[in-house]
N, C-alpha and C positions, 0 to 999 in steps of 0.2 A: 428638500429630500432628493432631486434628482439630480444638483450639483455635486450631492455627497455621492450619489450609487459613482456618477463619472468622476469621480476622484477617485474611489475603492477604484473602481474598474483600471483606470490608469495606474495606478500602484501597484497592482498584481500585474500588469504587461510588463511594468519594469522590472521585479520580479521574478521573471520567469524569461529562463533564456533559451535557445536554441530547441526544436524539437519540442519544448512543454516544458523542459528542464527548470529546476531553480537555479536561476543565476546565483553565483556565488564570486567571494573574492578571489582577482585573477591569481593565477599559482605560479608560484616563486621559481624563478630559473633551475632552482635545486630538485623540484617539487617536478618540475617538465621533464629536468633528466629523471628522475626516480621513474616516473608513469613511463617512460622510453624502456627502461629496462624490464618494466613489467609485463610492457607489451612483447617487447621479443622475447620474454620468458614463458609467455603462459603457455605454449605449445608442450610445458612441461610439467603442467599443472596449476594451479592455483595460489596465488603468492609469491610467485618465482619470480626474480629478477634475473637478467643477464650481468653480468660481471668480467668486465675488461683486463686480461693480469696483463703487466710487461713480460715481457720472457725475461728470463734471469734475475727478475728483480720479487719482492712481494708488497710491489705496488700496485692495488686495482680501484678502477675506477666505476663507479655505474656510465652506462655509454649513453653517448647522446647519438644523433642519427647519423651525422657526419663520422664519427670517431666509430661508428659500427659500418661504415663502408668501407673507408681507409686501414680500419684494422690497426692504426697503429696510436702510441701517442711517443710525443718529441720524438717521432721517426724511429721510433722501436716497435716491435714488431708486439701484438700482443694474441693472448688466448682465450677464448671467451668462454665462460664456466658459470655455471646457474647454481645460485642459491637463490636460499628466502629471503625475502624481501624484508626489511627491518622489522621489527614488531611479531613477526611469524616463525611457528617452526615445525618441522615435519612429525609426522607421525606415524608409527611403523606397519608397513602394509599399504599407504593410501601413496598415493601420489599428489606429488606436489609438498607443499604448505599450509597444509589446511589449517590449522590451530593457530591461535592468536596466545604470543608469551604470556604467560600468569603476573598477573602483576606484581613487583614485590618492591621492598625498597630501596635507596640508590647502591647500595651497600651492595647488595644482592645481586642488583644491577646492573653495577662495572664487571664482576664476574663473567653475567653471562655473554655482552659486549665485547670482552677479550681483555680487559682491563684488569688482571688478576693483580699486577703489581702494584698498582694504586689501592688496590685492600690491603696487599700488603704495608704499606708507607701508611695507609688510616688505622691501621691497629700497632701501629707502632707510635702514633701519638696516643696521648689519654683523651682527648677530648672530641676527634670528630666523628669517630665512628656511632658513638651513641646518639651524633647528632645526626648521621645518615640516614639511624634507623628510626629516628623518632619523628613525631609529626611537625607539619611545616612543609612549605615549599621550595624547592632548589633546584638550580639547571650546576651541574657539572661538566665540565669541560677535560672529560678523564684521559689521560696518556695513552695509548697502546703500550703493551709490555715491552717492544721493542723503542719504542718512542726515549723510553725509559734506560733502556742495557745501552741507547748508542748516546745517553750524557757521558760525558769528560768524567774520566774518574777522579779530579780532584774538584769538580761539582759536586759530584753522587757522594762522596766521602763529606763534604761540609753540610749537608744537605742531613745526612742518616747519625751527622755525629751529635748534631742539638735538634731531637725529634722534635721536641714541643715548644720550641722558637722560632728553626730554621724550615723545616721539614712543613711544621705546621702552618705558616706561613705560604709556605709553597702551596701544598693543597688548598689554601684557601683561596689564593688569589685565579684558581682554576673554579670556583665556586660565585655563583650570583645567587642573591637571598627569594628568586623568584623564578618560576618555571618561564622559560625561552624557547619556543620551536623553530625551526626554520624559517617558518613564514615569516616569521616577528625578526630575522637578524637582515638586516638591513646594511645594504652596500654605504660602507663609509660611518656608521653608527659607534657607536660606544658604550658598555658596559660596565657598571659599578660592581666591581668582585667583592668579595669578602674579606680582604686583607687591607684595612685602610681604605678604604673605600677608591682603592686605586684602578685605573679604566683597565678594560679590555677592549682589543678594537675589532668588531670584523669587516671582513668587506666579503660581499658575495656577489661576486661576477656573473655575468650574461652567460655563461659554457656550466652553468649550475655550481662550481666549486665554491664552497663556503670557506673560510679559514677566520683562526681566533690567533691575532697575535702572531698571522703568517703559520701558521699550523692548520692541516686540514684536517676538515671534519671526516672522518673515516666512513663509521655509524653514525645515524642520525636520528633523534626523535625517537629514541625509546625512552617511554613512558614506565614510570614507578610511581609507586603509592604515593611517593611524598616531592614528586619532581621529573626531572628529565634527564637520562645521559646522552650525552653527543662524546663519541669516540675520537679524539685527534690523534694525528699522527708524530705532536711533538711535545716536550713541558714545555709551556709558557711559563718567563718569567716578566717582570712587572719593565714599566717603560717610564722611565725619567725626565729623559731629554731631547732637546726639537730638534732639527734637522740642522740646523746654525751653529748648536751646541757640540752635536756630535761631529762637525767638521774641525772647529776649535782646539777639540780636545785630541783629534785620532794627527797624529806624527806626516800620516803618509797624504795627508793633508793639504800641505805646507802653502804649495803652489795656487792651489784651489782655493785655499783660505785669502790668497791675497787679491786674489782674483774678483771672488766673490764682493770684498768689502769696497776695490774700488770701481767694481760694476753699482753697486747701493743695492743688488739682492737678498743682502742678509736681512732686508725686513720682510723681505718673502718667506724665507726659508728657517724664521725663526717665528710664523704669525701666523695662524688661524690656517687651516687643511687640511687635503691627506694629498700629499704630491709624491712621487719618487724620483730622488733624484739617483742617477747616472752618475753615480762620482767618483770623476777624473784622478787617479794618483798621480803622485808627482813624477812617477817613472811614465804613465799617459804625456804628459805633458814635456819630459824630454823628447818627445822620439818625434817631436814636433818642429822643421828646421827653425835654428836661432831666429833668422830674418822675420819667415810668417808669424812666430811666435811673436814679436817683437812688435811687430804691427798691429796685430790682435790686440792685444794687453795696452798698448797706445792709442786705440780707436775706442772711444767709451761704446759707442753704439755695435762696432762688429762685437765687442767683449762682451756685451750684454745680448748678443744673437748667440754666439757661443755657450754662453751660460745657459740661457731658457732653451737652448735646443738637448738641454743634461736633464730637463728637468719634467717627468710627462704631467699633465693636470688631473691625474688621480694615482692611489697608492695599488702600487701592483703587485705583488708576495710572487714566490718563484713557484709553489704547488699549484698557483692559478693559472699558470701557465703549460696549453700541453698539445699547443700548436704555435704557429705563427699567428700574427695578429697583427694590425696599424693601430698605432696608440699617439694619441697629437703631445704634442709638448704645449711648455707656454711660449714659445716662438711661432705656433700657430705651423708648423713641419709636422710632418709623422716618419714615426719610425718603426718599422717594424721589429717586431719585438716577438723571439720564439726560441725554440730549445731544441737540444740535439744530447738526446739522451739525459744525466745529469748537468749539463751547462746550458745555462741561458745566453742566448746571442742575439746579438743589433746588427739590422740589417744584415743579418744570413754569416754573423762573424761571434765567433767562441772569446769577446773580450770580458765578460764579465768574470773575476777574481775571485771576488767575497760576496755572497749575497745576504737580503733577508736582514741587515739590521735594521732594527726598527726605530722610530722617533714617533714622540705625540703627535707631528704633524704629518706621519709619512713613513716611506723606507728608503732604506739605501743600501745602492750595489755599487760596489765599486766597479770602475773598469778600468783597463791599462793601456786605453788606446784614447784618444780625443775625438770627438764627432763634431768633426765642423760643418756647418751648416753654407750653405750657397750663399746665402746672405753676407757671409763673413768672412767670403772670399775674394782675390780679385780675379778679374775675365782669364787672367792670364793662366789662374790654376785651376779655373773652372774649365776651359778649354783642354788644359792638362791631363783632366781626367774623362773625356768625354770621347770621341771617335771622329776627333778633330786634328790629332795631332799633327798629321803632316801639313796642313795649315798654318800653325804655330811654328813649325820647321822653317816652312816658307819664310814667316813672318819676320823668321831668328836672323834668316841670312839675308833679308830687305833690312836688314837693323829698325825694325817697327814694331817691335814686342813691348817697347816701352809705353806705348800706348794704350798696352793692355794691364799692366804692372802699376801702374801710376791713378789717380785719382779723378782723373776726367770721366764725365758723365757722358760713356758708349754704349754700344749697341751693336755686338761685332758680329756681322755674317760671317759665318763658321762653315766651307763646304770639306764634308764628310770625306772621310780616307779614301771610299771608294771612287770619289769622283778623281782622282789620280792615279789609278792603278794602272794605268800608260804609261805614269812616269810624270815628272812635276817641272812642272814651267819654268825656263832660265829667269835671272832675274834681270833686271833691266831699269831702265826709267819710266816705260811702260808698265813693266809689270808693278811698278811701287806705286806708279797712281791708281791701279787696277785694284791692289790691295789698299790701299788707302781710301776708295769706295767702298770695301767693304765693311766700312768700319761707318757706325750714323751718329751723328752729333748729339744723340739725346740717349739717357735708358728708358729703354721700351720695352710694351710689354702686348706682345701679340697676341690676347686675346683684345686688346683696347683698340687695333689697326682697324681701318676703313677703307672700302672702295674709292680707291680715287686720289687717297693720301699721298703725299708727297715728301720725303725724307730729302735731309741733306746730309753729304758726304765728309769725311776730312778732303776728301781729293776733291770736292768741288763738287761735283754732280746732283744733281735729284733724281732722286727714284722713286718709284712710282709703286704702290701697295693694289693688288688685285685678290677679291676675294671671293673665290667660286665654293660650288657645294661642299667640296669637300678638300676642297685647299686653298692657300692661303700664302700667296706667292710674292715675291719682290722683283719687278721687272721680269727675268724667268726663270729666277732658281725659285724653290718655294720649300717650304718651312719643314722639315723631315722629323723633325723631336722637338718634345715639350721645351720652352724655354730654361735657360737659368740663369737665375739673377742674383746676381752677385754685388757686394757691398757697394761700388761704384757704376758697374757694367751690366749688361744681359747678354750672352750668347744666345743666339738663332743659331739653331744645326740647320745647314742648306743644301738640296740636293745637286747643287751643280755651282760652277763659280757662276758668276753677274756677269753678264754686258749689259751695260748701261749707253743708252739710245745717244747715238749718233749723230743724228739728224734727224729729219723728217723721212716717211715715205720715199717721196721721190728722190729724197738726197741718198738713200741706202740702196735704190735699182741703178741709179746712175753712174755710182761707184762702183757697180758690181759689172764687169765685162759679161756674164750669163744671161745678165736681161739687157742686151742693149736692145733688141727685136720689141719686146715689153714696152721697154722706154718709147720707144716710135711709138708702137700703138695706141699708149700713152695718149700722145699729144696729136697724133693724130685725129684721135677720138674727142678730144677736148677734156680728158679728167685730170689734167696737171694742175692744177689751179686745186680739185678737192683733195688729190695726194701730197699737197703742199701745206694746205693750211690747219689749224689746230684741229683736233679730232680725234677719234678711237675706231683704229679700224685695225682688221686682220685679214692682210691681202697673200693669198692665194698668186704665188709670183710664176706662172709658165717662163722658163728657160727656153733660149734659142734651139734648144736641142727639142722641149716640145714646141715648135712652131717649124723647128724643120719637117717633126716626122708628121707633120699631114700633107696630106695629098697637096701636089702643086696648087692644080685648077683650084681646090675648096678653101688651101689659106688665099689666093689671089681675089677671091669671091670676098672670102670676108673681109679683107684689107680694101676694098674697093667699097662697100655698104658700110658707112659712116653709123647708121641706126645699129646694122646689125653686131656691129664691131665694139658700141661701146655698152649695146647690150650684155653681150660674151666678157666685155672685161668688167663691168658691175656686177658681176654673177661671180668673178674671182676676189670680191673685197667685201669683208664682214661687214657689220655695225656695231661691233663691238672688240675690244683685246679680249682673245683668248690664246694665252701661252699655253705650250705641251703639255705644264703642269698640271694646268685646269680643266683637261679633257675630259681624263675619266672614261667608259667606256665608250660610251657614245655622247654627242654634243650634236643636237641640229643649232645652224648657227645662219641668222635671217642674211641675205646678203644685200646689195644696196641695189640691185637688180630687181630683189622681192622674194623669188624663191629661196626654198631655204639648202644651205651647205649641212653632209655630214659629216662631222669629222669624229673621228674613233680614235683610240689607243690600243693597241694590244700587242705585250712583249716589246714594249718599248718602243716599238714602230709606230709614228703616227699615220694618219689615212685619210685625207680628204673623198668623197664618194667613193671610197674602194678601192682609191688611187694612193700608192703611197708617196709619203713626202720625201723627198732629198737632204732639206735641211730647216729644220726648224728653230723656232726662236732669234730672228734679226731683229734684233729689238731698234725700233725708231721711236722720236719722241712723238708721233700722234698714232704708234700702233703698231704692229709686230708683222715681219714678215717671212712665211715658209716657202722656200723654194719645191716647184715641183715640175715634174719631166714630163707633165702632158696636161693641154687647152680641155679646161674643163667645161661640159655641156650642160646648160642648163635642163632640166627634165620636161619631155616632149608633153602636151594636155592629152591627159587619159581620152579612151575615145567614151568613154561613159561620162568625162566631164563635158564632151564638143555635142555628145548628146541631151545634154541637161539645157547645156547654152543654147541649140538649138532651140530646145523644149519650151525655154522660157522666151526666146527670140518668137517663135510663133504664136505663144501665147498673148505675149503685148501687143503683135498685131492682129490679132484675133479681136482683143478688145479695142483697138481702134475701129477695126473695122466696124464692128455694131456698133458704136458710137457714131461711126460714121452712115450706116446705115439706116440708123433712124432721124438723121438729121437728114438722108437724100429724102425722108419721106415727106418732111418738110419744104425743102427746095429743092431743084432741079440741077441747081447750081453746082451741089456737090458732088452730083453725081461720075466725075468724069474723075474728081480722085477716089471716090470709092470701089472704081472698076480698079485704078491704080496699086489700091490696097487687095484688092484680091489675085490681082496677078503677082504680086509679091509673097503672096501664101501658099501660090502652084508652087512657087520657088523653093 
């Protein structure tokens, strides 16, 4: 008996949600927006929804939260106006909605819905009106009257000319033999109508829009004696053919269709889904140069990036759309996908032509432009289009473009336009093995880099991968935009060109006439030998100009104190590379002295303790060096730390001494250090 009361017990907790609340099934995206408009409606009574119009147009939406701050949809401007709320309707004198519609049957019910002309077209057959009004269950899926006046007049004429063939047919196949509410239509589902028992498909998206057959649901969920009307806003007519079939069969085609078959896609896009494909006309596919074309269409795998990047992994209708949004393909890309007024556009572009044909597996919109994807390009026109160009410039008049053009597996540091706005480097034989390091023997992919890693060049070199909190650097340019990776290549965008290390430490001050003063101290001090050999350091280089500007007597003092001199200069050398890039705002950086270096960035200026630098980033192979115009001090001991030391200096001998004091009481012997120890405590 008391396993069963804790079972009852636990089944009513599940039961009950929130507050004491009965949990119930969660509410449908359509069903969030609805309660959204109810909420900003009830300040006007009871029942009231909020109601979104476009200006100019008599499109409205119920609003969702986003779409009631922005005020707009597909960037039209809209007005916001309160009715009732489905199912509701006023009554004269009270405010708001009060009254719930009388029930009546479907018949009666497209009427009050707005759907007058579909009564009309039902009493115009013999047969389905008496079925409207008679018992049974039925979800209808009724026209709006305007839905109706904007068919083609030589549709509406073949349609009105064999009522109880053609006509009757039509209404039917807007007809399921079972009541359907929102709850129940299901993103990607399908429908048995009454006409053959042929599908209907919906999809009901995340933003609450429902659509049957790409047609939105206007009203929703009004209920009748014998069923349910959902208002849409177009006729659906019945759907044949899969997305392979409709490519086959449409002229503007052509190019697409050849495409497709010797990518081996046609058994996607003729098998089991709902996908939308993006498809390319042949007029897309000229305005594509011969050559790239050429190569595409020759490459199975770019042609098969090409293809899945057409093609998004769920069916998307153009009513569902009434923003911008990221929609993936099956290339595993996203594309954004959003509207501007009546045209749907890709990527922030009006190329969509024809929309909203439908296929068993999907829809299809045409486009007039091609979307190629990075994958399925080479370095050379992924650079092209990026904030690289004058690099590529460079590269054109070094005759080393073909390196990016061609099939080698690269990795090209790309530095950005702005690192040339002085004006761009003569070419030379230096500068071709200069660019020719910027180019890495493999394709890579900078989120897989490591501390430490080592790249080789075409020009020979290695370089060296550093990776701090928040950058992610290559000897000292570092990585300024997302990668892209391209059929053969990756471009890195980089914030500055490479120099790639020299020599050592010491081989980079010795060469440099600024620190010959350095260099002496150098070796005078004995650190020649750790700025020579393998290592990671970041030395703090003082120029002859600071070791002039100290005082005579103070530089002769330290150049004469061997301790204190190599003190001073292990306080100018890190324990670690940290290039400009890696600074960020503040950096304490431990030196090999002990104490720690600050170094800061701000406005581009670096700053060692407050001190700014001259010139940074000398990249050597065991570590990087920044020149700077004044002998840096190590930081004096706080006097509340000499007091601590003190503190604890007295303390120890404190405890000797009682130690030692209770050993004088033993012998006499110790006596003569224990006096020892107490005159070291007057001290």
């Amino acid at each position: 008996m008391a396993l069963l009361m804790r079972l009852l017990t636990l089944a009513l907790a599940l039961s009950v949600g929130p507050a004491g609340t009965l949990a119930g099934p969660a509410k449908s995206p359509y069903q969030l927006v609805l309660q959204h408009s109810r909420l900003r409606g009830r300040q006007h009574g009871p029942n009231v929804c909020a109601v979104q119009k476009v200006i100019g147009t008599n499109k409205k939406y119920f609003t969702n939260c986003k779409q009631w701050y922005q005020r707009k949809i597909c960037g039209k401007s809209t007005v916001i106006s309160y009715e009732c709320c489905p199912g509701y309707e006023k009554v004269p004198g009270e405010k708001g909605c009060p009254a719930a519609l009388p029930l009546s049957n479907l018949y009666e019910t497209m009427g009050v819905v707005g759907s007058t002309t579909t009564q009309l077209y039902t009493d115009r057959t013999e047969k389905l009106r008496p079925e409207m009004e008679g018992p049974g269950s039925f979800t209808i899926f009724a026209p709006s009257n305007e839905a109706w006046s904007s068919l083609p007049a030589e549709v509406l004429d073949s349609l009105v000319s064999n009522v109880n063939i053609e006509l009757l047919n039509a209404l039917r196949y807007h007809m399921v033999d079972r009541r359907v509410l929102t709850d129940e239509l299901k993103h990607g589902m399908t429908l048995t109508s009454m006409y053959q028992n042929s599908n209907i498909q919906i999809h009901h998206y995340p933003n609450g829009i429902v659509t049957v057959n790409c047609a939105r649901l206007l009203k929703a969920d009004h209920h009748a004696t014998n069923g349910v009307v959902h208002l849409i806003d177009k006729v659906i007519s019945t759907i044949t053919n899969n997305i392979q079939q409709i490519i086959e069969i449409e002229d503007t085609f052509e190019t697409l269709r050849a495409a497709v078959a010797a990518s081996g896609l046609n058994t996607v896009l003729e098998g089991d889904g709902q996908f939308t494909l993006l498809a390319p006309t042949n007029e897309a596919f000229e305005k594509i140069p011969a050559e790239t074309l050429n190569r595409i269409l020759g490459d199975p795998e770019a042609l098969r990036d090409l293809l899945n990047n057409h093609i998004l992994k769920s069916a998307m209708c153009a009513e569902a759309i009434v923003a911008g949004m990221s929609m993936e393909t099956l290339g595993g890309t996203t594309l954004e996908v959003g509207c501007s007024g009546d045209k749907l556009t890709i990527n922030g572009k009006a190329v969509i032509s024809n929309k909203d044909i439908l296929a068993t597996n999907g829809v299809i919109h045409f486009i007039d432009e091609l979307l190629i994807p990075d994958s399925a390009k080479t370095l050379l026109e992924l650079a092209s289009e990026s904030d690289v160009s004058t690099a590529i410039d460079i590269l054109k008049q070094a005759g080393l473009d073909t390196h990016l053009s061609g099939k080698e597996q690269l990795t090209f540091l790309a530095p950005l336009n702005s690192v040339f706005k002085d004006g761009v480097p003569r070419i030379d034989a230096q500068m071709k093995t200069l660019l020719l390091n910027h180019m890495v023997k493999e394709q890579l992919a900078s989120k897989y880099l490591y501390s430490g890693q080592t790249l080789d060049t075409l020009g020979g070199k290695k370089l060296r991968v550093f990776v701090y909190r928040n950058s992610l650097c290559i000897e000292n340019s570092c990585i300024a935009a997302h990668d892209k990776r391209g059929r053969f290549g990756t471009l890195f965008t980089m914030d500055r060109m490479l120099t790639p290390p020299m020599g050592t430490v010491m081989d980079v001050l010795k060469g440099d006439n600024r620190f010959s003063m350095l260099v002496a101290a150098i070796q005078s001090a004995g650190l020649m030998e750790i700025l020579n050999r393998e290592g990671v350091y970041t030395v703090f280089a003082p120029t002859n100009e600071a070791f002039q500007a100290m005082p005579p007597e103070e530089l002769n003092k330290l150049l004469a104190n061997a301790k204190e001199l190599t003190n001073i200069l292990k306080y100018h050398i890190g324990d670690e590379i940290l290039v400009s890039g890696g600074i960020g705002a503040l950096v304490r950086l431990k030196s090999l002295q002990g104490d720690k270096l600050e170094v800061s960035s701000k406005n581009n200026v670096v700053s060692v303790n407050k001190e700014p630098v001259a010139e940074t980033d000398i990249m050597a192979t065991n570590g990087v060096v920044y020149a700077i115009n004044t002998v840096l001090q190590p930081p004096a001991n706080r006097p509340q730390e000499r007091g601590d030391e003190l503190a604890d200096s007295a303390l120890e001998i404190f405890k000797q001494a009682s130690a030692y004091s209770r050993a004088a009481q033993r012998s006499v012997r110790l006596a003569p250090v224990y006096q020892r120890l107490l005159e070291r405590m007057k001290h």
